[in-house]
Legacy VTK file of the C-alpha trace (Angstrom):
# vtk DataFile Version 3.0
C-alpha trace
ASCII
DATASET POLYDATA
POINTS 67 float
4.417 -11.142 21.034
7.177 -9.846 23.263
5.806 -11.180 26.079
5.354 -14.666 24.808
9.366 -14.279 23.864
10.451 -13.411 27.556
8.166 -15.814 28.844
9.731 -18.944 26.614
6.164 -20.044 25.261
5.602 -21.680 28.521
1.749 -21.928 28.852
1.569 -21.606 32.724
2.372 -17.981 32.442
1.451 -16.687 29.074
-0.593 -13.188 28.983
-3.823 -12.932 29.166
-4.484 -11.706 25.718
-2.799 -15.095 24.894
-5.559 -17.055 26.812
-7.896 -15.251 24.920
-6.936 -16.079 21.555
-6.687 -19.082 22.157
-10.660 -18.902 23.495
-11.353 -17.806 20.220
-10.163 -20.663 18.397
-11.764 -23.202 20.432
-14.983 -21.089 21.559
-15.622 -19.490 18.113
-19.464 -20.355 18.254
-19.779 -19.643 22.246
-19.853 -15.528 22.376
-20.975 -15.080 25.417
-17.344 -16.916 26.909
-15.506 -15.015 24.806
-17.578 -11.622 25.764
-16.691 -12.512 29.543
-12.882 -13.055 28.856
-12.948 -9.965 27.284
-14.305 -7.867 29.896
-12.204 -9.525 32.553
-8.923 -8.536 30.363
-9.777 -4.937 30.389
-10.806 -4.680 34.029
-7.547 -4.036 35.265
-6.057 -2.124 32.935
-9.047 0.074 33.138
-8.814 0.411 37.198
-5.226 1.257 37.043
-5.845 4.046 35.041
-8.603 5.482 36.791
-6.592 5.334 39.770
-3.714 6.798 38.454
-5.347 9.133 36.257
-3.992 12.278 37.380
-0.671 11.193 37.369
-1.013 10.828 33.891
-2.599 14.080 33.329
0.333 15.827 35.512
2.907 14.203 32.880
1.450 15.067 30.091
0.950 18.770 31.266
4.938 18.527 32.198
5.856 17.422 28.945
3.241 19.820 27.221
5.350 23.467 28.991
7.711 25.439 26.442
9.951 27.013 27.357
LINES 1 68
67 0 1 2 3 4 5 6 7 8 9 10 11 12 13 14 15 16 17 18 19 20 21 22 23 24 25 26 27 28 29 30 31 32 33 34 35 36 37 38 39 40 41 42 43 44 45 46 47 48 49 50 51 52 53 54 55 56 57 58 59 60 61 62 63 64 65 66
């Protein structure tokens, strides 16, 4: 939703979780395109955080120390 208000609604650039509800309501019956737009909406998100995964363990380790 935030996105889609920074973005002005234009349809060019909206998010790709946009594009995929709108698959939804046009592909309802067709699972298998919906299964695909899925997968390719996770793939980066999911290589980022591999990649970056220990940076993310070494700040949560800094904000875990007391003292």
């Amino acid at each position: 939703m935030v996105a889609l208000i920074y973005l002005g609604g234009n349809p060019r650039v909206a998010p790709l979780t946009l594009a995929l509800s709108n698959l939804v309501g046009s592909y309802g019956q067709e699972w298998h395109i919906l299964t695909a737009a899925a997968f390719v909406s996770m793939v980066v998100p999911l290589i980022v955080f591999f990649s970056l995964q220990r940076y993310f363990v070494r700040g949560i380790l800094a904000g875990a120390i007391k003292g």
